[in-house]
N, C-alpha and C positions, 0 to 999 in steps of 0.2 A: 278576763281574769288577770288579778295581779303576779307579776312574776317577782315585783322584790323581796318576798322571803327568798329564792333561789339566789340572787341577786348578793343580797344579805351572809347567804351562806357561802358562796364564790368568793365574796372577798377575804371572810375570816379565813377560809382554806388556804387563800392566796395569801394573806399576811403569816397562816404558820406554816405555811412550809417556804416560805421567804425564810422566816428567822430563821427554820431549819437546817436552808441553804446555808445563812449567813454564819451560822453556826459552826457549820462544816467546815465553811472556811475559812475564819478562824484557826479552827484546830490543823487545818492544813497548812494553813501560813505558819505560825507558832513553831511547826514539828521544824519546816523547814528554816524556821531559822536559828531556832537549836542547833538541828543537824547539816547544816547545807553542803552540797554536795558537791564536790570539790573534780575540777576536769580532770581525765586517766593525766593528761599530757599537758603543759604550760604553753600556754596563748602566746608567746615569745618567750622561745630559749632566751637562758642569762648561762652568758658562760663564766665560770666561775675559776679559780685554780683550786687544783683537790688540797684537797685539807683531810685530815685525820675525822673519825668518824665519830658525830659527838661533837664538834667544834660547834661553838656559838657564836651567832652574829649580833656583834658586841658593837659595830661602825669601827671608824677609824681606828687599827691598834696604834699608831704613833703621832705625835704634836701635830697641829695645823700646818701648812705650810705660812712661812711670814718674810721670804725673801721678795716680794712686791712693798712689804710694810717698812723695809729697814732704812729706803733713803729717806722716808717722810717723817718716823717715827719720832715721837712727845720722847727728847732730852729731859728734858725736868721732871719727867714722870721717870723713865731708866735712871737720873741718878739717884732718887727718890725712895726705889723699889731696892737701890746698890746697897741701900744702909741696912734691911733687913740680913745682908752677908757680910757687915763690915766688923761684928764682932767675930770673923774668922779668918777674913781676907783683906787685908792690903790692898788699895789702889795706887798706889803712890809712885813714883820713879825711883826706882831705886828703895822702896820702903820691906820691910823685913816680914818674915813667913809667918807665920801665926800659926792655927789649928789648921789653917789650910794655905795652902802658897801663895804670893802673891798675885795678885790679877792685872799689870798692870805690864799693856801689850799683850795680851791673852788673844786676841783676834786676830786669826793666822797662824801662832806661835805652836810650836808641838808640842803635844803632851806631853808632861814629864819634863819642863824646862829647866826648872829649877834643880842643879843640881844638889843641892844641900836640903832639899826636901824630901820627907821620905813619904813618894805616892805608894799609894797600893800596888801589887803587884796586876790586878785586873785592870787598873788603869794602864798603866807601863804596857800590858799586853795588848792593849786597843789599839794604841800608836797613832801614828797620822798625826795630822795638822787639828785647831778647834777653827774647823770654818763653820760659816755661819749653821749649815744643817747638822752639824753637829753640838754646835752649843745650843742651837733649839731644841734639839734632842735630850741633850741634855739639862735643861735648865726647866723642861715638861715634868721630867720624871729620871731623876739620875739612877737610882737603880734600875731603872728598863732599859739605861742604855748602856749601862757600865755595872751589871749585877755586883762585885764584888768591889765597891768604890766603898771608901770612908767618909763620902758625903753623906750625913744626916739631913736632908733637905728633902721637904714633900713635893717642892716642887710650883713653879709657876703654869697656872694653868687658863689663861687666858695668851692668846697668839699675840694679840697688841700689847701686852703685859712684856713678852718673851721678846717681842720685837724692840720695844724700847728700851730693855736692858742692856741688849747686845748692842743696840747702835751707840747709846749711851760708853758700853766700854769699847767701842771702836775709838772713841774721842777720845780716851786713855791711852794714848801712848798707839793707837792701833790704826792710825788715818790713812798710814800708807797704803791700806789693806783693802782692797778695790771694791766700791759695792756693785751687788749684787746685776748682772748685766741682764737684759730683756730676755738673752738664749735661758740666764739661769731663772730667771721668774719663771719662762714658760715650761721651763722643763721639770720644777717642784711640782710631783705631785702627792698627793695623801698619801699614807702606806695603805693597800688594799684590805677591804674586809674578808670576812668569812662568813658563810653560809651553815646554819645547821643543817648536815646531812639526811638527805631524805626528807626535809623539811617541805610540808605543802606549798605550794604556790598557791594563792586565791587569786581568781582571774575574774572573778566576778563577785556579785555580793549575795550568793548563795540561792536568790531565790529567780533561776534561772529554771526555763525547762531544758532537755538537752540540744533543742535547734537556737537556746538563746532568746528565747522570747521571755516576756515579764509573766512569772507564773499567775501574779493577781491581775494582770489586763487578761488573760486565758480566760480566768474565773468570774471575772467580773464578768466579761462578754456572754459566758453563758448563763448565766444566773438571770441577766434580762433578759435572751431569749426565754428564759423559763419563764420566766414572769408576764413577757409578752401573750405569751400562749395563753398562758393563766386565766389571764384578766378580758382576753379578748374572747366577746360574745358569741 
């Protein structure tokens, strides 16, 4: 007697409830990757310093560090970039104040030099010397470093941009003024970021089971056993 009618019929069964299977899984991959399932606790502590609750992680809040950049730094490109301030300021020795005071020996010199200028009073209240981390600072973004300054200036926003300006006005009148020593390269670091609070950590890419295994090698392994069985005589 022939058995492949039965035979026949074994395999259709086998092929749908394959696709069944495969169906299934599917929808079970998909959910999980909508929703994937995030560890109680992070796979490595980061430790962080508290911040206000709500704070966003935005990366670096202040200018690159470029005190490595300043002995090598492109002159011709810093004096270059000098002429987009020159309808305000003064390079000159001895050359006269404008909309903004003269810049000429400005690296090292303190703020507030001039005295026949009239700086803002949030400048005057900064004080100190313009050494290098602060004219980077300032020259990123002068309202972030000196909120209530009367500089109108968006700001230079590349590091080698900022770097060759400064070195550039170091050759102005400013040479005395020592570059920057290997303790100080190694000691520039970024200002720190911030963490949003409470923020998930993803320690994996969601389609984990909870000992860590890959959920689709799980599925897939059992789906041939099924199929195994299925098909064998």
């Amino acid at each position: 007697m022939s058995h492949k009618p039965n035979m026949n019929l074994n395999t259709i069964f086998a092929a749908i409830l394959i696709a069944g299977i495969v169906a299934m899984l599917a929808s079970f991959v998909s959910r999980k990757a909508v929703a994937p399932h995030y560890p109680e606790h992070e796979a490595f502590p980061i430790e962080v310093s508290e911040v206000e609750a709500g704070a966003k992680s935005a990366g670096p809040v202040g200018p690159d560090p470029i005190l490595a950049l300043i002995a090598t730094a492109d002159l011709e490109k810093g004096q270059s970039l000098s002429k987009q301030c020159a309808a305000c300021h003064d390079f000159s020795s001895g050359g006269p104040n404008r909309v903004g005071p003269n810049l000429y020996a400005i690296v090292g010199a303190n703020k507030g030099k001039h005295a026949d200028f009239a700086y803002s009073d949030a400048l005057m209240e900064k004080g100190g010397a313009w050494t290098y981390q602060d004219l980077n600072h300032f020259l990123w973004k002068p309202k972030d470093y000196i909120a209530g300054t009367k500089m109108n200036f968006i700001g230079i926003k590349k590091p080698e941009d900022r770097a060759a300006m400064i070195a550039w006005l170091r050759t102005q009148g400013s040479s005395g003024y020592a570059l920057p020593s290997e303790v100080d390269i190694a000691s520039e670091v970024p200002e720190p970021v911030t963490i949003e609070a409470g923020a998930p950590v993803d320690s994996g890419t969601g389609m984990e089971t909870e000992d860590g295994e890959s959920i689709i090698e799980e599925v897939v392994e059992e789906l041939a056993e099924e199929t195994k069985e299925i098909l064998t005589p």
